[in-house]
LUMTI-786581 format. One record per atom (N, C-alpha, C): residue in one letter; x, y, z. Coordinates in steps of 0.2 Angstrom, whole numbers, plus 2048, in hexadecimal, padded with zeros to 3 digits. Atoms other than C-alpha are relative to their C-alpha. Last residue first. Example, Ala and Ser with C-alpha at 12.3 -4.5 7.8 and 13.67 -1.06 7.14 Angstrom:
! residues 2
S7FC7FA7FF/S8447FB824/S7FC805803/A8047FA800/A83E7EA827/A804806800/
This chain:
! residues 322
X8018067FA/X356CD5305/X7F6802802/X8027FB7FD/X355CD62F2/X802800806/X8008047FA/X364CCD2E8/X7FD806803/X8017FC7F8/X365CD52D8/X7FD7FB804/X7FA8027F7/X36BCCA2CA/X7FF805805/X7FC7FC800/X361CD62BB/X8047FB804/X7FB800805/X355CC72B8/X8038047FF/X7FE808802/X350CC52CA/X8057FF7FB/X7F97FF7FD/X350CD92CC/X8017F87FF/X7FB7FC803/X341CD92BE/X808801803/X7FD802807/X338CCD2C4/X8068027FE/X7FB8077FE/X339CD22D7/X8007FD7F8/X7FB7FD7FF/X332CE42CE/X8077F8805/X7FD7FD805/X325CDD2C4/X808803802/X7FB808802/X31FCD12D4/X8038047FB/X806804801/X31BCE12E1/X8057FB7FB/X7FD7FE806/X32BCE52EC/X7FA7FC7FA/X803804807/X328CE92FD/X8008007FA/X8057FE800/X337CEE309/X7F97FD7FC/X808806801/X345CE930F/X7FA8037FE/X8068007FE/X352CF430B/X7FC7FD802/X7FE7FE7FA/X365CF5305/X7FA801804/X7F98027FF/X364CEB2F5/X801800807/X8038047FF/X34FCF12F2/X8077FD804/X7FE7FB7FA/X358D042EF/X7FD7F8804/X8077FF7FF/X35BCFB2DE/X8027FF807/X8067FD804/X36BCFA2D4/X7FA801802/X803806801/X37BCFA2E2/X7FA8057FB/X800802807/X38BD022E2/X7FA7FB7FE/X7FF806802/X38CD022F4/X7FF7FD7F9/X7F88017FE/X38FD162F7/X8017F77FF/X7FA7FE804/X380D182EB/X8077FB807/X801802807/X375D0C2F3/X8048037FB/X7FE8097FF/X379D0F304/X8027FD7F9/X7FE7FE7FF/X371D23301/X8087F9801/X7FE7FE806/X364D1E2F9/X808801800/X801809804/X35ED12308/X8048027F8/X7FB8047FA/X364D21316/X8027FB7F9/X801808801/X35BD2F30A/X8047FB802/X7FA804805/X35FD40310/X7FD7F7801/X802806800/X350D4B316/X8067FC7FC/X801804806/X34FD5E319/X8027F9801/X7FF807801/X352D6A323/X8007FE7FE/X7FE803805/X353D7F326/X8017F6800/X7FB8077FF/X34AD87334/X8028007F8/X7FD802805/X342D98339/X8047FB800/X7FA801803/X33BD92349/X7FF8027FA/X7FA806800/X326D9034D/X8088037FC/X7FE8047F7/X31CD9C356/X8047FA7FD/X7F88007FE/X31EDA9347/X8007FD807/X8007FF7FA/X309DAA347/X809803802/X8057FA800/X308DA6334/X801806806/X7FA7FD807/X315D98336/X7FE807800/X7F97FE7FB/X30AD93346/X8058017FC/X8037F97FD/X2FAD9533B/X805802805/X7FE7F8804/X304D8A32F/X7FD805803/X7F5800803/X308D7B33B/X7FD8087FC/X7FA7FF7FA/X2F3D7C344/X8098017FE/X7FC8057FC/X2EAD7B333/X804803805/X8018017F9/X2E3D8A32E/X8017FB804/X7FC7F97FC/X2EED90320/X7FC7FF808/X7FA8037FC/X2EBD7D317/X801806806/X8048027F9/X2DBD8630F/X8027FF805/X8007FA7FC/X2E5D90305/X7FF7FE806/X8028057FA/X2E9D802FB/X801806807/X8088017FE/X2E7D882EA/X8007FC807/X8058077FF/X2F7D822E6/X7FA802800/X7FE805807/X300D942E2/X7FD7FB7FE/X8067FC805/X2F4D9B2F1/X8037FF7FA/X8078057FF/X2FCD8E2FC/X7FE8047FD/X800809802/X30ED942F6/X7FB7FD7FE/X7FF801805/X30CDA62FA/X7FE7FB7FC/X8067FB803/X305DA5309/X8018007F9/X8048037FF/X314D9B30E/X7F98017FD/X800803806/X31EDA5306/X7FC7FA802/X8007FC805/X31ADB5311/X8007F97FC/X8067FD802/X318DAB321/X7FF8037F9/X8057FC7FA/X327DA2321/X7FC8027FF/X8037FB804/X32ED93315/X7FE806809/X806803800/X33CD8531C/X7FA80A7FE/X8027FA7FD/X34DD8B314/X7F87FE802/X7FF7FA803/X34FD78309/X800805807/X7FE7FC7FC/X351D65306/X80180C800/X8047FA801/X350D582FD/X800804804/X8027FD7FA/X35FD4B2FF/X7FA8067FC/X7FF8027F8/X366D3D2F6/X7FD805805/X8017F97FA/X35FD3F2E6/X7FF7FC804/X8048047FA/X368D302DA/X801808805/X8007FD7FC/X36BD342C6/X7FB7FE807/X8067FB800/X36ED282BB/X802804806/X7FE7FC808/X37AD1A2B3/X7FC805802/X804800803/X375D0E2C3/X7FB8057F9/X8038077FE/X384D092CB/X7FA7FF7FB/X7FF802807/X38BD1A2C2/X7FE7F7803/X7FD8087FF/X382D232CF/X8027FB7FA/X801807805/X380D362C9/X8057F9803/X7F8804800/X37ED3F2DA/X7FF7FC7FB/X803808805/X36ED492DE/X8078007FE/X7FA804800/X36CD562EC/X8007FC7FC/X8018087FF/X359D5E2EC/X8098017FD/X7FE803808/X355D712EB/X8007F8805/X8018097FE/X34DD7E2F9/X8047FE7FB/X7F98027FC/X34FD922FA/X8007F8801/X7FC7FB801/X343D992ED/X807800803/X801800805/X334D8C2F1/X8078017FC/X7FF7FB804/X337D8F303/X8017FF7F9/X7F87FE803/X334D7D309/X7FD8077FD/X7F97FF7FC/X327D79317/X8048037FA/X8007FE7F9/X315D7E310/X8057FD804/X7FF7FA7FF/X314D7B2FD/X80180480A/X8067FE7FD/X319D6B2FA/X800807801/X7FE7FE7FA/X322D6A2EC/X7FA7FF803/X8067FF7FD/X321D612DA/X804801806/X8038077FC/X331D602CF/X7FB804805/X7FB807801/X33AD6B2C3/X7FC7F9802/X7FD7FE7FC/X327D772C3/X8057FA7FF/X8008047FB/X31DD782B3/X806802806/X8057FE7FF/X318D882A8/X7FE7FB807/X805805801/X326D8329E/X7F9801801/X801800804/X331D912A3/X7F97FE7FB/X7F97FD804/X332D8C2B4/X7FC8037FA/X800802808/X323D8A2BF/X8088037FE/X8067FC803/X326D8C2D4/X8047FD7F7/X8097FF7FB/X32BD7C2DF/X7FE8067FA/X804805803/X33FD792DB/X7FA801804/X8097FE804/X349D862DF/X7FE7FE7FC/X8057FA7F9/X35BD7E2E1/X7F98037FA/X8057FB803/X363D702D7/X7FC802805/X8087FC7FC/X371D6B2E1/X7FC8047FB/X8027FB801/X37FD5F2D7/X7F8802805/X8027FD7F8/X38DD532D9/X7FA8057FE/X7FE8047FD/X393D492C8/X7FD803808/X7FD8017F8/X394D572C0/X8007FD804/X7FD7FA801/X390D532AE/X805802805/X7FB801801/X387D452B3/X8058037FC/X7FE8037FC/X37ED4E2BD/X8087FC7FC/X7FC7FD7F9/X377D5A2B3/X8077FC802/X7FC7FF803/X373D4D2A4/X806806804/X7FC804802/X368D442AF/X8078027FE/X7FC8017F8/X360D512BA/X8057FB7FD/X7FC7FB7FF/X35BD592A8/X8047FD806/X7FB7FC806/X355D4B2A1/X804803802/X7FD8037FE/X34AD482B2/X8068007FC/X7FD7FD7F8/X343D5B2B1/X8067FA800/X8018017F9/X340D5629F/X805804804/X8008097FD/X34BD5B28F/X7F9802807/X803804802/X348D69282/X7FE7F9804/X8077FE800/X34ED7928C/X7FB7F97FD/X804805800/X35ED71295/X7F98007FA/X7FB804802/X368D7E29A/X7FD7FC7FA/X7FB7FE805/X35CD8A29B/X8027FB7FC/X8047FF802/X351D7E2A7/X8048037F8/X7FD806805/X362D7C2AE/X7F97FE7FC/X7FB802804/X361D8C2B2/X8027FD7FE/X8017FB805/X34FD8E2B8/X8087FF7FC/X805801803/X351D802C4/X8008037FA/X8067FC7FF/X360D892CC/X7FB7FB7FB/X8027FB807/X372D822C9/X7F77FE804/X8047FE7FE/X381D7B2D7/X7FA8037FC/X8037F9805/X38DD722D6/X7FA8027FF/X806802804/X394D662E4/X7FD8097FC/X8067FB7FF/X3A6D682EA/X7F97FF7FC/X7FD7FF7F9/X3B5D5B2EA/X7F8806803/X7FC7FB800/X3AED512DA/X7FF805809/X8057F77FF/X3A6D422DC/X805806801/X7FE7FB808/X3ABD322D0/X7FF805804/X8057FC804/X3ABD262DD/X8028057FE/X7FE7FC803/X3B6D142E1/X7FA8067FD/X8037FC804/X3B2D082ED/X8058047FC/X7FB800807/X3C3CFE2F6/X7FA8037F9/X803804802/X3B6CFA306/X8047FF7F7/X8018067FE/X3BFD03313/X7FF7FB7FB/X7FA8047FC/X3CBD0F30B/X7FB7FA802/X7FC801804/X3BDD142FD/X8067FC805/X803806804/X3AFD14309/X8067FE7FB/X8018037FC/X3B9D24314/X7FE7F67FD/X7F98017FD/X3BBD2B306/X8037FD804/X7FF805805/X3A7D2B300/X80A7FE800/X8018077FE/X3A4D31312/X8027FB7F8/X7FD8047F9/X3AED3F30F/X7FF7F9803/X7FB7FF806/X3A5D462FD/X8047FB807/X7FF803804/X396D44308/X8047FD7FB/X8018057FB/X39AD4C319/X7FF7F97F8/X7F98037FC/X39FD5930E/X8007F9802/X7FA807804/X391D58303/X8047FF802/X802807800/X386D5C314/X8047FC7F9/X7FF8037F9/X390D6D318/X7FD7F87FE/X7F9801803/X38ED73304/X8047FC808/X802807806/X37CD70305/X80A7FF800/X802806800/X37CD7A314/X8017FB7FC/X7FA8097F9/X387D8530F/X7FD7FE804/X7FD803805/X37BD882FD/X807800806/X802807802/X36CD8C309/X8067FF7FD/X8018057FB/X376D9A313/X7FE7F97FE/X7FB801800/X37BDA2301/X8007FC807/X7FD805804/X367D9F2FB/X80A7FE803/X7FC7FE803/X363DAA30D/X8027FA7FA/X803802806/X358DA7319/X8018027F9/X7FD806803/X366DA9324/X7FD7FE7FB/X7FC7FF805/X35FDBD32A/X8047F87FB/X8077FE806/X34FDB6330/X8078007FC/X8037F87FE/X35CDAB33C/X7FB8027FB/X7FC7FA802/X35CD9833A/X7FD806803/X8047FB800/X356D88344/X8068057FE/X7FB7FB7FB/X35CD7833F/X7FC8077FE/X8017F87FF/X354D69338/X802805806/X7FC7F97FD/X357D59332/X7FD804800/X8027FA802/X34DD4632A/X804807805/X8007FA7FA/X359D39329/X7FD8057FD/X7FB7FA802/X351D2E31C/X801802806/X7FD8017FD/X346D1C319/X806804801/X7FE7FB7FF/X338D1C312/X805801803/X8008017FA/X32DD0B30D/X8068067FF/X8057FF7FD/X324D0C2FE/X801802804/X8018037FC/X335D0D2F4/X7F6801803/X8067FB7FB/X33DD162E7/X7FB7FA802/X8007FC7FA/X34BD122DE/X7FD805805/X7FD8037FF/X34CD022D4/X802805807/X7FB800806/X33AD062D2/X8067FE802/X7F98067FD/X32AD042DC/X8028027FB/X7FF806802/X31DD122D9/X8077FE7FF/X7FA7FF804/X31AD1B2E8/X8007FC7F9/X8007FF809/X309D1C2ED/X8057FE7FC/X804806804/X30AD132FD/X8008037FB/X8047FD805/X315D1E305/X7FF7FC7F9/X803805804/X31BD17316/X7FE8067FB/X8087FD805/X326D2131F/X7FD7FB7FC/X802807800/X338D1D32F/X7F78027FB/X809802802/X340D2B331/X7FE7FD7FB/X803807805/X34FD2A33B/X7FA8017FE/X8048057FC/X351D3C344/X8007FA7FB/X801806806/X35BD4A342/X7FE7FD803/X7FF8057FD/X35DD5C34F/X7FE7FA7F6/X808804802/X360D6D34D/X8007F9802/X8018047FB/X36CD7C354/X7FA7FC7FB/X7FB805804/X372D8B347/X8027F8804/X8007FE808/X367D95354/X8057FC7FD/X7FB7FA801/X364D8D364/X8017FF7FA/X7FA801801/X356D7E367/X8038087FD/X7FD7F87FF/X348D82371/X8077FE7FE/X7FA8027FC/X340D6F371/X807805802/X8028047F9/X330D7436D/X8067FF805/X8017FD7F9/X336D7E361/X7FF7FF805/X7FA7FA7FF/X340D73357/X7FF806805/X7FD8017FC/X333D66357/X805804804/X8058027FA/X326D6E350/X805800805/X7FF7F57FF/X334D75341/X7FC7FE807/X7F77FD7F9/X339D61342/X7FE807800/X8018027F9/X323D5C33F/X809803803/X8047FB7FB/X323D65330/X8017FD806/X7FE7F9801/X330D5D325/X7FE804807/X7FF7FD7F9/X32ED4B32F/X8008087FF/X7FA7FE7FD/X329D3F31F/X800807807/X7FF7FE805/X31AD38319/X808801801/X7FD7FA802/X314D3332B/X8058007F8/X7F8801802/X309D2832E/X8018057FE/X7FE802805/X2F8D2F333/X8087FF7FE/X7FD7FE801/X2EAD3033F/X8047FC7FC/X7FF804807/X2D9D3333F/X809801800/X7FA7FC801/X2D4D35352/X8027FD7FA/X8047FD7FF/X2C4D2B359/X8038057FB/X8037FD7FC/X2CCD21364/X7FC8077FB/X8018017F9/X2D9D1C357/X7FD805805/X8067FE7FA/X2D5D1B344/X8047FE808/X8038067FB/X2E3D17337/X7FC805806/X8047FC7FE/X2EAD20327/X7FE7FB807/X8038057FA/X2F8D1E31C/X7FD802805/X7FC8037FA/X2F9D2D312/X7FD7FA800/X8048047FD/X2F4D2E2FE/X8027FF808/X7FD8067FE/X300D382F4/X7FC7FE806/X805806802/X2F9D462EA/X8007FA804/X8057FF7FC/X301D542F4/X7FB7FD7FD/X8017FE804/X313D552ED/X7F8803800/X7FE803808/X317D502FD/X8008067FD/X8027FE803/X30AD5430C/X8047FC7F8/X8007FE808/X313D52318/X7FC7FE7F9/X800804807/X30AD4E329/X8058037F9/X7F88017FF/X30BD5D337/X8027FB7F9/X8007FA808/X2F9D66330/X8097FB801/X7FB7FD7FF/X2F5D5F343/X8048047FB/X8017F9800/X2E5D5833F/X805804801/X7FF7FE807/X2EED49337/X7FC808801/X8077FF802/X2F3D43347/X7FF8037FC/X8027FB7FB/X303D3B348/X7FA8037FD/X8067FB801/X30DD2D343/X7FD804804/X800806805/X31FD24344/X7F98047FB/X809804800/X322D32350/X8017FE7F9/X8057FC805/X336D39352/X7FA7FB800/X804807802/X342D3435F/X7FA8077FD/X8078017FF/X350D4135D/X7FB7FB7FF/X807804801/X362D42359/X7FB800807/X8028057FB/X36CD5435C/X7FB7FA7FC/X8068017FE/X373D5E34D/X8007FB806/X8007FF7F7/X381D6934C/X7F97FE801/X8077FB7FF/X381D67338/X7FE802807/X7FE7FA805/X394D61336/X7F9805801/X7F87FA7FE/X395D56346/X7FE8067FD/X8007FE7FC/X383D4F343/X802805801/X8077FC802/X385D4932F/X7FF806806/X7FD7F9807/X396D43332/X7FB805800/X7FA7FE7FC/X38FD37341/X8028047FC/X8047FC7FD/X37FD33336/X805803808/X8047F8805/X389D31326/X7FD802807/X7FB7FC803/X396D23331/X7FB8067FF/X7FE7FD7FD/X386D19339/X806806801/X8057FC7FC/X37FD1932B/X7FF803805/X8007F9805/X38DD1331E/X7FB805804/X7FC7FB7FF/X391D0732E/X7FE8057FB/X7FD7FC7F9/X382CFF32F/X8048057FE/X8067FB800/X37FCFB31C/X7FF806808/X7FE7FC802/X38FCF331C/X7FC806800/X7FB7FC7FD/X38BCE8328/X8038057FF/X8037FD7FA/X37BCE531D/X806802805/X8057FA804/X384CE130F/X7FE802805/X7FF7FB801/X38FCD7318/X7FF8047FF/X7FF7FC7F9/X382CCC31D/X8068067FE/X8077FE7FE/X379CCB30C/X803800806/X7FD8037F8/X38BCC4303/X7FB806803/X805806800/X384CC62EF/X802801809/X80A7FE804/X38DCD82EC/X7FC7FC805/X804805805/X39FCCF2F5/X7F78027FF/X8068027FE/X3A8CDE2FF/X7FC7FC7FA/
C-alpha cells in the first residue's frame, strides 16, 4: 500500500477496524452497544480524566449537559441496566471531544477508542485476573499484527507475549529518568509492555501518570504501550483496569480531596453495591491504525483539527493529513 494514496489508506483503515473489533469481541465475550455522545453532568457519569481538563458543555431546557470525556463510568451504568452475566460485557465506538489536549503527532482534540466493559466476581478482582485480560487483548493484538503482514506485506517487531512491570518497579528500574523516559526505554527493551498500578505516588512523591480517582482501582489498573518504530517511541494503545469498589473508592477521593464526588449519583451507587463489579477500559482505534500503518501523526488516520504549528510541521516532515 502506497503511504501518499488517501483512498487506500482509508480502506485500509476499515478493515484494521473492522478486523481488531471482530478479534476484540470473540476473545472478550463482548456484545456492541449504542452509547451517548453526551450526558447530563448531574449524573457524576462523565469522566473526569486526570481532572483538570475542561469538558465541552451546552445548555438544553435548562439542563447542563456535557460531551463526554470518555464512557468509563457510564459502561459500569450500562452493564447493569442491561443485566449482563458474569465474564459477560459489552464495546462501544466512542466518539469525545477534549479540547484541552495539546495537539501533537499523537494526541488529538478529537477521541476516538473502543471503550469495554465486563462484569466480574468479588473474587476476580485479582491483579492475576487483570493480567488475563491484558494477556486476552494482546493476543487479539499480537494476531492482528500477522494477519497485516500477509495482507499488506508490513513488518513488526512484537514479541509473542507482552511483559509485564508495576509502576514502582520500573520506577526501581529507572530511578533518574521521567515517567515518559522510563515508558521509553521499557518498551523499547520489550517491544510489548503493561505497566500496572498507576494512580498512587511512587517513590518520588509523584504518581507514573495522573488517574482518575472513581473508576479504576489504583492497585489493579495499567496502560498497554507498544514501541512504534514508525515514530522511534512509545504508542499507548489501551488504558485500562479492575474498575474501583466502595473501599478504594473512598480511598481514592480522600487521596485527591475530592470527597465531595461521594455524593454524586455513580459513586453513591458504588457505595450502595447497585452497580456490577467490572473490568474495562479504552483502546485507541486512531493510535491503533497508526501503529499497524507505519504512520507519524495520529492526524494520517483521522480528521480532526490541527492548529497552524502543527499543519507546519507535518508539511515539512511529508505527512499528508486527511
Amino acid at each position: 500500500m502506497s503511504q501518499n494514496n488517501l483512498i487506500e489508506r482509508q480502506i485500509a483503515i476499515k478493515f484494521l477496524k473492522d478486523k481488531f473489533e471482530s478479534l476484540l469481541s470473540k476473545k472478550l465475550n463482548l456484545v456492541r452497544v449504542s452509547a451517548p455522545l453526551f450526558i447530563k453532568k448531574s449524573t457524576g457519569l462523565n469522566d473526569n480524566l486526570s481532572g483538570v481538563e475542561e469538558t465541552v458543555s451546552f445548555s438544553v431546557r435548562g439542563e447542563q449537559i456535557e460531551i463526554v470525556q470518555s464512557l468509563a463510568k457510564w459502561k459500569r451504568y450500562a452493564l447493569g441496566k442491561y443485566n449482563f452475566p458474569n465474564e459477560a460485557g459489552l464495546y462501544t465506538d466512542m466518539n469525545a471531544i477534549r479540547k484541552d489536549e495539546v495537539m501533537d503527532n499523537l494526541h488529538s482534540i478529537y477521541v476516538d477508542q473502543w471503550d469495554w466493559e465486563k462484569i466480574i466476581s468479588k473474587e476476580q478482582r485479582t491483579r492475576s485476573y487483570l493480567f488475563k485480560v491484558v494477556n486476552n487483548i494482546y493476543s487479539v493484538i499480537y494476531k492482528l499484527s500477522k494477519i497485516m503482514e500477509s495482507k499488506y506485506g508490513y513488518q513488526y517487531d512484537l514479541p509473542k507475549s507482552i511483559y509485564k512491570i508495576s509502576s514502582k518497579q520500573l520506577e526501581k528500574k529507572y530511578p533518574d529518568k521521567s515517567p515518559k523516559e522510563r515508558e521509553y526505554l521499557i518498551t523499547k527493551e520489550f517491544k510489548a509492555v503493561f505497566i500496572y498500578q498507576i494512580g498512587w505516588p511512587l517513590k518520588n512523591k509523584l504518581p507514573h501518570d495522573s488517574r482518575a480517582a472513581d473508576y479504576d482501582d489504583w492497585k489493579l489498573n495499567g496502560d498497554i504501550i507498544l514501541f512504534d518504530e514508525a515514530i522511534n517511541g512509545p504508542i499507548e494503545l489501551s488504558s485500562m483496569g479492575i474498575r474501583v469498589d466502595s473501599l478504594s473508592l473512598e480511598k481514592q477521593l480522600k487521596h485527591k480531596k475530592e470527597l465531595d464526588k461521594l455524593s454524586n449519583p455513580y459513586c453513591q451507587s458504588i457505595i450502595n453495591n447497585k452497580l456490577p463489579l467490572t473490568i474495562g477500559g479504552g483502546i485507541g482505534q486512531s493510535r491503533l491504525c497508526m501503529y499497524y500503518l507505519k504512520c507519524r501523526h495520529i492526524g494520517e488516520v483521522q480528521s480532526s483539527y490541527w492548529d497552524e504549528e502543527n499543519l507546519k510541521a507535518a508539511k515539512r516532515d511529508g505527512i499528508e493529513l486527511l
